[in-house]
N, C-alpha and C positions, 0 to 999 in steps of 0.2 A: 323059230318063226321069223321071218321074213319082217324086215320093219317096215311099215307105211311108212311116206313122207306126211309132214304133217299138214293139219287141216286149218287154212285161213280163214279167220273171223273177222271179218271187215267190222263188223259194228259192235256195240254192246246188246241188242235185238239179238241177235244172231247167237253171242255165247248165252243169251239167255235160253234160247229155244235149242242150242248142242246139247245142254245140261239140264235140259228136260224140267225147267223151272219156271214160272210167270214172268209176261215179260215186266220189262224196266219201268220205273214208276217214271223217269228223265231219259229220254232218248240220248243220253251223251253225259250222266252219270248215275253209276248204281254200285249203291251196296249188297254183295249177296250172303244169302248165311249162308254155310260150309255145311249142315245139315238138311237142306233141301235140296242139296246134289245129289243124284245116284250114279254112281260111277256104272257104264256100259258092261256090262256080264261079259258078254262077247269077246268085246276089246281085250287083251293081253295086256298093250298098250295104249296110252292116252295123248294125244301129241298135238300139238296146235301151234299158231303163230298168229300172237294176236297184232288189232292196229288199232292197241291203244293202249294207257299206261294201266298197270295192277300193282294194286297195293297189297298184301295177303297176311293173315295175320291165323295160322290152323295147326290146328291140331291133327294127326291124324295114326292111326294104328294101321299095321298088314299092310302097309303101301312103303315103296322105297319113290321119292323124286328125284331126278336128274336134274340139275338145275347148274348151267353152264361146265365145269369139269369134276363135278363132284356130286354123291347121291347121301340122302338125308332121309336120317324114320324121324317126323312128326309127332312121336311119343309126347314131345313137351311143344308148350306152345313159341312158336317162334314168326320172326317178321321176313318177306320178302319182296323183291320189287321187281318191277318188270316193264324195259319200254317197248313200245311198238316195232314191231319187226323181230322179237327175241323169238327162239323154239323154245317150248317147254313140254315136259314128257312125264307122264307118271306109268310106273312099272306097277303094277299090283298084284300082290301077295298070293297065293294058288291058295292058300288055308281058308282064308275067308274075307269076303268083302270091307275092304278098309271102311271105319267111320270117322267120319270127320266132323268138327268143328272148328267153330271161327267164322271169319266174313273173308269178304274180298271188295275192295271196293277200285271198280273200274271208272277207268275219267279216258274219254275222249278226246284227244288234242284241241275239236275246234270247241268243247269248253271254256279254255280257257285261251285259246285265240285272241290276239292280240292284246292281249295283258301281260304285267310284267313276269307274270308267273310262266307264262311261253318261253320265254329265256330263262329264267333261273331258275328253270326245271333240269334244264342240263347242266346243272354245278354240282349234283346231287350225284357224287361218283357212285352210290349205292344200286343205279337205274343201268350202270354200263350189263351190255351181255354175258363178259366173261364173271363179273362179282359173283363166287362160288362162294361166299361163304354168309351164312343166313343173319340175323340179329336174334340171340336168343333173349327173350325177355324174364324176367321177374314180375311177378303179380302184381306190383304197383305199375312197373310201365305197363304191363298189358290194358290195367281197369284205364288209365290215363287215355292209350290209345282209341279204347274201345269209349270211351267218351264222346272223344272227339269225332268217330265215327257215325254215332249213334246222333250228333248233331246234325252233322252234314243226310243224314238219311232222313231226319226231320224235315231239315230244313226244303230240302228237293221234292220233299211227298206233301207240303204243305200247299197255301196257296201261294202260290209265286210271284213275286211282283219285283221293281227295280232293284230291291237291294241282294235279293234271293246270291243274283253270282257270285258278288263279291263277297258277301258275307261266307259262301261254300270254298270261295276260294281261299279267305282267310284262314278258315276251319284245317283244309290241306295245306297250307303253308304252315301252319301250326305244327301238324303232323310230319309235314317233313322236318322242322326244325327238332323236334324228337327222337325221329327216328336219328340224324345226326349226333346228337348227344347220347343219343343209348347205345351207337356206334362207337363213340368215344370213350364210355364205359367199360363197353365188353374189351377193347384194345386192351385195358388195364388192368381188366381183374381176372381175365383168360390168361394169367400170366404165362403160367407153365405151357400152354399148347403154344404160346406167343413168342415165348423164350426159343423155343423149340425153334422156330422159323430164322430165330437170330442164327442160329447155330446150324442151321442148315445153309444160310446165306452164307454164313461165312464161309463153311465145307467148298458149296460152290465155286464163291470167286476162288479161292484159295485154288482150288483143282483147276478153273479155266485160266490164272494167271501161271500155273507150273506149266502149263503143255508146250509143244513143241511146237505146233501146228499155229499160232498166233499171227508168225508174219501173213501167211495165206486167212486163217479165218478170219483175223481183225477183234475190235473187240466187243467183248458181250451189250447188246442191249437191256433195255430196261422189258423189253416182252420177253427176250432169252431166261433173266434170272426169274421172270416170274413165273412163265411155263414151266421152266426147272420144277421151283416149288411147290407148282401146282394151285396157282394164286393166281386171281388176277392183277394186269399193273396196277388198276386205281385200286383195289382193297390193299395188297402191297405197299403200295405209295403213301396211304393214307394209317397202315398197321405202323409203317417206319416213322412216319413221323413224330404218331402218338409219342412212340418207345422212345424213340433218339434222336428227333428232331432233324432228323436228316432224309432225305429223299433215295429212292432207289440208287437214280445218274449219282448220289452223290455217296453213296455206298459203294459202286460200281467205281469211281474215281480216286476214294477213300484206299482202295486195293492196289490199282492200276498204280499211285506213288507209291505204294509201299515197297511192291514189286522194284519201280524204277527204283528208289533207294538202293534196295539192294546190291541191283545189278552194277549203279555208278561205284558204289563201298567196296567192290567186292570181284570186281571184274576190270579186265581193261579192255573192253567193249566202246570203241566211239559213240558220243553220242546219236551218232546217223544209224551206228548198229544198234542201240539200244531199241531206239526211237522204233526202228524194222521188228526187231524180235517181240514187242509188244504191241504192236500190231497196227501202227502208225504208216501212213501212206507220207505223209512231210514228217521230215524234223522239226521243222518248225511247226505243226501243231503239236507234237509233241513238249518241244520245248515251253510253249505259249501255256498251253495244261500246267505245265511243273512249274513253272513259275508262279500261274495265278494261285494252285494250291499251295506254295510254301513260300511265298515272296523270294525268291531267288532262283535262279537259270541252273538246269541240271549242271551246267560246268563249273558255278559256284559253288553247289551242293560236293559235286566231289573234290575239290579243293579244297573242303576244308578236313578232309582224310589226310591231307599230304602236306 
């Protein structure tokens, strides 16, 4: 079947009345339950592109989601995010119509417009497009979530008066300070799938610092090793750190000297050839690099062989 492009929802009005539900209690933020969705019979596929942030927190059977390079069964409950302008796709199962449960809680950007929250919304690498990889929760995060969800849905359906925004936006800053540390969690206790990653990282650089082709391709970025893996950079960047305190760039640099070691140890390669065959357009950046990673100029380094 032919895939549609997908369908722009300008407002939260609007995904309320796609998903066949009452509209929003707050023209610019809502909570929805996950059981007063019906997913379209018709549809094969589900596909949208919202302009606004979601927050998801669902459960779901018979449905596979797509969600930036990777697809996920909702069997268990789990958290995701999503900022304006992302696609998001749901596949649904031919046996029988997924059910769901959970919420979703959509927030409009001009919500929270001109607050500090309009910025430090974007620190929250969990919001990037590519982040494939979900937050799985534990029953106590979940009730915790679903607390502070259940506030915010209070709070907006109540009668509204001056303190109404900040107090909702506190509520969401909360939530995202959670979702951060339950982030930090899963890095650590997903050891074995996490380990995994190390060990493919390392396969990688290891195979892109052997090839031959270096002087012409140059060398790997930080979007190269993560596409490799199948990760996004900031889930990446932020899994490496947990584990090793080190950043991708310095992963990726961590290799690149090891490589140059070698070749000073072990070859009599000038350093202008070196510098070319790993994929340096100067010498002198090269040199500049191996210096600031090992306090000393590659022509020290092989010196002290001889």
């Amino acid at each position: 079947m032919k895939q549609q492009p997908p369908v722009p929802i300008r407002t939260i009005r609007d995904f309320h009345r796609l998903r066949g539900i009452p509209g929003p209690g707050h023209p610019l933020i809502s909570v929805v339950d996950y059981r007063l969705i019906q997913p379209e019979a018709r549809n094969a596929y589900d596909s949208w592109v919202m302009h606004f942030y979601s927050i998801s927190m669902k459960r779901t059977t018979s449905a596979k989601i797509r969600y930036g390079q990777q697809d996920y069964d909702f069997d268990n409950g789990i958290l995701f995010f999503m900022a304006p302008g992302q696609v998001f796709r749901i596949e649904h199962g031919k046996e029988a119509r997924p059910e769901h449960t959970g919420w979703i809680l959509l927030i409009h950007p001009d919500f929270f417009r001109n607050t500090a929250l309009a910025k430090n919304i974007k620190k929250y690498a969990y919001f990037d497009y590519a982040v494939n990889e979900a937050l799985f929760l534990s029953e106590k995060e979940e009730a915790t979530l679903d607390q502070l969800v259940g506030h915010i849905q209070q709070e907006y359906s109540g009668n509204l008066d001056k303190f109404s925004q900040q107090i909702i936006i506190a509520h969401i800053e909360t939530l995202l300070h959670y979702a951060e540390r339950f982030y930090q969690r899963q890095f650590l206790t997903r050891q074995v799938a996490n380990h995994e990653v190390l060990d493919r990282l390392e396969a990688l650089l290891t195979a892109y610092f052997d090839r031959d082709d270096l002087a012409s391709e140059g060398l790997p970025d930080v979007q190269y090793v993560a596409q490799n893996l199948h990760l996004s950079a900031s889930y990446l960047g932020s899994l490496l750190k947990t584990l090793t305190g080190r950043s991708t760039q310095q992963h990726i640099h961590d290799k690149l000297i090891e490589k140059a070691k070698e070749k000073l140890s072990t070859t009599g390669l000038s350093i202008n050839e070196i510098a070319y065959e790993l994929g340096f357009g100067h010498a002198a950046s090269f040199s500049k690099l191996f210096k600031s990673k090992t306090q000393q100029s590659p022509l020290a380094f092989r010196q002290g062989f001889y």
